[in-house]
C-alpha positions in Angstrom: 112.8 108.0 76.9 114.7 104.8 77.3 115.7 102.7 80.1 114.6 99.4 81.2 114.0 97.5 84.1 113.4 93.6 84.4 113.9 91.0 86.6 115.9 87.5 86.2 114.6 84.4 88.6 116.3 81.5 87.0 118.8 81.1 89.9 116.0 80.4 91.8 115.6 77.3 89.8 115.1 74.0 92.1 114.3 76.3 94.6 111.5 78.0 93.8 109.7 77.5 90.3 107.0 79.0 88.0 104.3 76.4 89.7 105.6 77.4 92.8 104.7 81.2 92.2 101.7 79.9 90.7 100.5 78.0 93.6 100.8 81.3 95.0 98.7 82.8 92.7 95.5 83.4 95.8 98.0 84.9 98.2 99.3 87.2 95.8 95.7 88.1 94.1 94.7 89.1 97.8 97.9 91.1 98.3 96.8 93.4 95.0 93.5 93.5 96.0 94.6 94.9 99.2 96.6 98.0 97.3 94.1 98.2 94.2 91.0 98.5 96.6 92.9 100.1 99.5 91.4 98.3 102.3 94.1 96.0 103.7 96.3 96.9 106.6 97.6 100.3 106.9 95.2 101.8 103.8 95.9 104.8 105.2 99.6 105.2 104.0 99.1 103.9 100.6 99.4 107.9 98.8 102.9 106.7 97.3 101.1 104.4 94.9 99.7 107.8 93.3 103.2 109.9 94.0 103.9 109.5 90.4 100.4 111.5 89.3 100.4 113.4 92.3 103.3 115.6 91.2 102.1 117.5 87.9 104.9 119.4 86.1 104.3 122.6 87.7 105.0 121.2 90.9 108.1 119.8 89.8 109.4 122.6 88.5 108.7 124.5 91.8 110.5 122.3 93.6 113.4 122.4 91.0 113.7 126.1 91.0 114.1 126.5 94.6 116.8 123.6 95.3 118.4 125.5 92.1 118.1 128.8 93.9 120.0 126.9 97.2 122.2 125.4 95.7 123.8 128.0 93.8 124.1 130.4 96.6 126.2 127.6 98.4 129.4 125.5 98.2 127.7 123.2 100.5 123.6 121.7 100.7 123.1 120.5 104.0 120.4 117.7 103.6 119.0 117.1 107.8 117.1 113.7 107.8 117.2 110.2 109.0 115.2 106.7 108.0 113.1 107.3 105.4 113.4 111.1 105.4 117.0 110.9 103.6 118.1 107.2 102.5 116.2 107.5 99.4 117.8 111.1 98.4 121.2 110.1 99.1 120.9 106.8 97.4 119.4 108.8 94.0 122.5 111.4 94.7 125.1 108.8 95.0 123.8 106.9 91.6 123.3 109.8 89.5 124.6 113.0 90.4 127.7 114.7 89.0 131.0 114.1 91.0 131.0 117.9 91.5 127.4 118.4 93.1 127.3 115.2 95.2 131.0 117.0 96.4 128.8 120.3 97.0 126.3 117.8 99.4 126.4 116.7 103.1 124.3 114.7 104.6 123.8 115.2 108.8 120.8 114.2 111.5 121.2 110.4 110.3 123.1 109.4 113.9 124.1 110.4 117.1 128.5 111.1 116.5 129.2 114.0 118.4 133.0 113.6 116.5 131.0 113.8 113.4 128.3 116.3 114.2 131.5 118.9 115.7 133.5 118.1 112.1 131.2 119.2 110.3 130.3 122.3 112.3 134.1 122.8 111.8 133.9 122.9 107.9 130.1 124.6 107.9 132.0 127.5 109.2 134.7 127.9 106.8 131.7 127.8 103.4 129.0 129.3 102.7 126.1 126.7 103.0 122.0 125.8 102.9 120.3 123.7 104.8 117.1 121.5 103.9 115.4 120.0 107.0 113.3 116.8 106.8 111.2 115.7 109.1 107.5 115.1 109.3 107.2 115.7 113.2 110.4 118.1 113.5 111.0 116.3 117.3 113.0 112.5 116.0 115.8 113.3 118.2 118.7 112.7 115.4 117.6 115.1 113.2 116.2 117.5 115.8 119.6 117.8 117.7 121.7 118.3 114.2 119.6 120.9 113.2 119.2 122.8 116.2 123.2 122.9 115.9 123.2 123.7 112.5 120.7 126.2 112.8 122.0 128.2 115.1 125.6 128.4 113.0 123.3 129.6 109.5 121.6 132.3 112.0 125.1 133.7 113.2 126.9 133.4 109.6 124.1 134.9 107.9 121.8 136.8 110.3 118.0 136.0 110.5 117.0 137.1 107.1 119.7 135.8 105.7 118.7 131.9 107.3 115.3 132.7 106.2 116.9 132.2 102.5 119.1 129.5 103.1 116.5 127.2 104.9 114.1 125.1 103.7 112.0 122.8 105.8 110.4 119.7 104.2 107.5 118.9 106.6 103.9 117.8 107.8 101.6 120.7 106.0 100.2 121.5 109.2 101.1 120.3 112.3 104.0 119.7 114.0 107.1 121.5 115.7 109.3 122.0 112.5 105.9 123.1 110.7 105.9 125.9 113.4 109.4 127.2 113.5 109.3 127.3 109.3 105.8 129.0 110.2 107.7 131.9 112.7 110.7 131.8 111.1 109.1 132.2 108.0 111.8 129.3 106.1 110.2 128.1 102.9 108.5 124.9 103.1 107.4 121.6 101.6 104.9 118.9 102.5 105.4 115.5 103.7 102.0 113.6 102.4 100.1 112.4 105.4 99.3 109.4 103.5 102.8 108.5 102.7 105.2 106.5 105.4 108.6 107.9 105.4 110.0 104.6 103.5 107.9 105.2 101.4 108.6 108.7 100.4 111.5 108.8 98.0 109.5 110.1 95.3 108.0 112.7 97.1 109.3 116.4 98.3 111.2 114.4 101.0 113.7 113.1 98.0 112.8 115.2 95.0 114.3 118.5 96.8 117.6 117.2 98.0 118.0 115.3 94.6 117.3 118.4 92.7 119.5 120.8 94.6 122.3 117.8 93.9 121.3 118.4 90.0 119.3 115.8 89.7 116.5 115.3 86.9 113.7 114.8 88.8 110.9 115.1 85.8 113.1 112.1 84.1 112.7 110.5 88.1 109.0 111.2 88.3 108.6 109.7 84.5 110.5 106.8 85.0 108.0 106.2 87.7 105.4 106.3 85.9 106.0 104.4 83.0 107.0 101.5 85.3 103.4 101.9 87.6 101.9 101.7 83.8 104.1 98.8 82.8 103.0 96.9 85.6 99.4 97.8 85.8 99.1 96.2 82.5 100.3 92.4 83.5 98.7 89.7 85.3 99.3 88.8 89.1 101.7 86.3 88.3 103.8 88.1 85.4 104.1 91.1 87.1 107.8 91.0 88.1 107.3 93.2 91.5 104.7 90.2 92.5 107.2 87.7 91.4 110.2 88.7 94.0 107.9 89.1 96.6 106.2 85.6 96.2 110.0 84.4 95.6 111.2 86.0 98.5 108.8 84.6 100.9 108.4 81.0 99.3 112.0 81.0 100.1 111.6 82.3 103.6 109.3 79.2 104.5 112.0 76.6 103.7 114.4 78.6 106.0 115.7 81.2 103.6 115.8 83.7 106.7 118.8 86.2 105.3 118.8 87.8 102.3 121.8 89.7 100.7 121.1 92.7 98.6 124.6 92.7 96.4 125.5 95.5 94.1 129.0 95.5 92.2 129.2 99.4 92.1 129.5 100.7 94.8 127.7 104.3 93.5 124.8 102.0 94.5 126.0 101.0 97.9 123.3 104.1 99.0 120.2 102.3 97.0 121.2 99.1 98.8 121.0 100.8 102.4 117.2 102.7 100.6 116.7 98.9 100.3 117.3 97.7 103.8 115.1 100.0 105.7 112.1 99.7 103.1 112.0 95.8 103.7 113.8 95.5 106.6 110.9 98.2 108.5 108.5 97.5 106.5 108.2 93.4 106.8 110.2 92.9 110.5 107.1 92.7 112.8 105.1 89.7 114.6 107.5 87.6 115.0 108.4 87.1 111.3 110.7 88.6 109.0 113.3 88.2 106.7 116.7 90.1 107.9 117.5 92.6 104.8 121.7 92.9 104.6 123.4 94.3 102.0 126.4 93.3 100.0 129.0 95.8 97.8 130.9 92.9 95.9 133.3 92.7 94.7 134.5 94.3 97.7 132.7 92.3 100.2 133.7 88.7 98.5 136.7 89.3 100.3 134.8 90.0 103.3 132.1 88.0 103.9 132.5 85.6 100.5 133.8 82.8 102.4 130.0 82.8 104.6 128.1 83.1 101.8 129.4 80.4 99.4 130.1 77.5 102.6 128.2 79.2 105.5 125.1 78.2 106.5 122.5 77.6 103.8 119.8 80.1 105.5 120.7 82.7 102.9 119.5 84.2 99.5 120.6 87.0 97.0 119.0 89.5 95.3 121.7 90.9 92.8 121.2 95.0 91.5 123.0 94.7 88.2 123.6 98.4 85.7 123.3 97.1 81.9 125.0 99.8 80.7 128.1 101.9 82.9 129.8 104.6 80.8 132.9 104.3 82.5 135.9 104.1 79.9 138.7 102.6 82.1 140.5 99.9 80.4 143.7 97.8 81.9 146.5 99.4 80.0 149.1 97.0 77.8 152.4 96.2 80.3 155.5 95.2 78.8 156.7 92.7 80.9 153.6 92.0 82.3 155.2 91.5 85.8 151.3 91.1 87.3 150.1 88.8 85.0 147.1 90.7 83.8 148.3 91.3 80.1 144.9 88.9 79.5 143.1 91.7 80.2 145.1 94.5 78.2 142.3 96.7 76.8 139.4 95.0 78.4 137.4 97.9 80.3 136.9 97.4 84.3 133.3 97.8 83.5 133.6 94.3 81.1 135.9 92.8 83.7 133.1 93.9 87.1 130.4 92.4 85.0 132.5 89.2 84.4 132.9 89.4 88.2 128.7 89.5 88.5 128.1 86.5 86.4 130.7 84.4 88.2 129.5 85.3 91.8 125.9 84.6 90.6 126.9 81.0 89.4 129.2 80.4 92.2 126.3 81.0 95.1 123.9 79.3 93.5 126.5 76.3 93.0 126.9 76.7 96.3 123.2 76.2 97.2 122.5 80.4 97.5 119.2 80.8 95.5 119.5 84.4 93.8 117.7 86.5 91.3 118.6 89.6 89.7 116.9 93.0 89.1 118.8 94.8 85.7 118.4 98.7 85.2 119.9 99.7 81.9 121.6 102.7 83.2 122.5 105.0 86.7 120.1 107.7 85.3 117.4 109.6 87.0 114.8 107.9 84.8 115.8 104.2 85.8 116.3 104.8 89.4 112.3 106.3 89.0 111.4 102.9 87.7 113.2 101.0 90.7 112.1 102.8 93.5 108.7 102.4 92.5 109.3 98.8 91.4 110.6 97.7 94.7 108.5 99.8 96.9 105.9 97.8 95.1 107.1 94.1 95.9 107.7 95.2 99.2 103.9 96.0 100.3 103.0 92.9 98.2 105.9 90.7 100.4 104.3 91.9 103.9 101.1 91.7 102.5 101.6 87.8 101.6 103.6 87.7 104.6 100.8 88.5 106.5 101.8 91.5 108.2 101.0 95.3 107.9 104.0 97.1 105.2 103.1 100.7 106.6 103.6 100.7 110.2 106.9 100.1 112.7 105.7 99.5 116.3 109.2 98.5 116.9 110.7 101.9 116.1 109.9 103.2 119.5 110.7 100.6 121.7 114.6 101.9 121.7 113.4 105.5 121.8 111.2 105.3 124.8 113.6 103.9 126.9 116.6 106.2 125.6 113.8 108.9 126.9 113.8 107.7 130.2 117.6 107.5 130.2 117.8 111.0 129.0 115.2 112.3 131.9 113.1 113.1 129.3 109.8 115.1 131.1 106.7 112.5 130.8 109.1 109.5 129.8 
């Protein structure tokens, strides 16, 4: 199977340099000791290292057949999940599913919009729909509330058997209030690895099920995975390219590099750049230190916040997401009399002309004194996105790591929740 990934540093160039990186070389070493032994910070969550393995074909196919079975009993898949436990899914949906099944998915329990929560009641009851619940605890408010709603509409559409076929809860294997009411209820269930944090758990049943029941090839996902994991097993510290963004990201964060933009220039992987926010954002944020993650969807956004970037304040840098290869053929069609001037394009595809676009915003920022890199897939397929996620879920335990902080926990999560609690006159808060 084809499909590569690499990564681009040399707009990093007077910035940050190969001696730089390999001055580095200790803090990194210590970083994959940390995930190679397993005894640094948080060695307890480290299980989506071996996600790849973990998931044999059998298992696979299990978990295909059943989102199949949803799916095609439904105009409409209901994925219930926030954080962790659905960014990853819909950023694999929106990159590589079919225009018709990402149109047969919805995604809910990701905020708190009553409006949005009461629209899509409003169309729920109009289709014939599944649900798939994620949540390792089954009591994070967002998701709780959206899927006792939604619940109750599949039990008084369909009747209890009938939710009992149209529900599927992926959750802890044990414990837990969701685990009990698939338990009672008797709604088919997946796990949520114990050893894997929710950030962390795109390539487990937390994204392989709503990614298959959105059509997905998730045996070319799990592969692409795995030949990136061997890929990178196989290089030194300092030519492995996850190690190399992560030691580029925080040599730039100690000269004051404190923002950096993650840009993509199609916006099908607006989704993947959000994936990317949360996994960095949550997973280095902590102790005082941290780079803030933002994202970019350019060429969009140039018109937006362009203006910052290239003459703002030099505390930023840009990790570009570039596609090799996009299928699209739209081409700017031939006009006569050429009253908009674009006749210099006539039968250059908007593919050619967006990557044009790419080339010329990565020059311009770094001109502009905006160190940026670039990560290239060769495609928007199922087996490339595989060899991202695991790719940047790898430089971003090795970033905390050299940063010094734990990747796997979020002490900060609760802080907002606890006092929401006691705003809510929640018992005990």
């Amino acid at each position: 199977m084809s499909g590569k990934l690499s990564y681009d540093s040399s707009n990093l160039s007077g910035f940050v340099g190969p001696a730089e990186i390999r001055a580095m070389e200790s803090e990194i070493r210590k970083a994959h000791d940390f995930l190679e032994k397993r005894n640094g910070p948080g060695k307890d969550f480290l299980g989506w290292m071996d996600l790849p393995e973990r998931y044999d074909e059998s298992s696979l196919l299990e978990i295909q057949k059943t989102a199949t079975n949803l799916a095609e009993k439904s105009d409409l898949t209901v994925i219930i999940g926030i954080g962790g436990s659905y960014l990853g899914s819909r950023a694999l949906i929106e990159a590589v599913s079919s225009p018709e099944m990402k149109g047969r998915t919805v995604f809910s329990g990701y905020n708190l919009s009553g409006a949005e929560l009461e629209s899509l009641l409003s169309e729920l009851k109009r289709k014939d729909f599944s649900v798939n619940v994620i949540s390792k605890s089954g009591t994070t408010t967002e998701p709780a509330i959206a899927f006792r709603l939604i619940e109750n509409m599949v039990v008084e559409k369909y009747g209890l058997k009938g939710a009992s076929e149209r529900i599927v809860c992926t959750t802890d294997r044990d414990n837990g209030a969701l685990r009990e009411i698939a338990r009672e209820k008797g709604y088919k269930s997946f796990d949520v690895p114990r050893d894997v944090g929710g950030r962390f758990s795109v390539l487990s049943a937390v994204g392989l099920f709503p990614a298959a029941a959105a059509g997905v090839d998730i045996l070319s996902l799990m592969k692409g995975a795995r030949d990136q994991k061997l890929e990178m097993s196989a290089m030194g510290v300092t030519e492995n390219p996850a190690y190399i963004y992560a030691a580029s990201r925080n040599a730039l964060y100690r000269k004051g590099k404190a923002i950096e933009l993650f840009s993509v220039f199609e916006s099908l992987l607006s989704h993947t750049a959000e994936w990317w926010k949360q996994l960095f954002g949550e997973s280095e944020g902590k102790s005082g230190r941290g780079i803030f993650p933002s994202e970019c969807n350019f060429s969009k956004d140039l018109h937006a916040v362009g203006q910052l970037i290239q003459d703002g304040e030099r505390n930023i840098f840009e990790t570009f997401l570039i596609v090799e290869k996009e299928v699209s053929g739209c081409a700017v069609p031939f006009l006569k009399d050429d009253s908009d001037g674009l006749n210099y394009l006539a039968g250059k595809k908007v593919d050619e002309i967006n990557r044009k676009a790419y080339e010329a915003t990565a020059r311009a920022h770094y001109a502009g004194g905006v160190p940026n890199s670039t990560i290239f897939i060769d495609e928007r397929s199922a087996y490339c996105m595989g060899k991202l996620f695991y790719f940047l879920e790898t430089a971003a335990a090795v970033s905390a790591y050299i940063s010094g902080v734990n990747p796997f926990d979020q002490p900060g999560v609760e802080a907002y929740k606890k006092e929401m609690f006691r705003l809510l006159g929640k018992p005990g808060a």
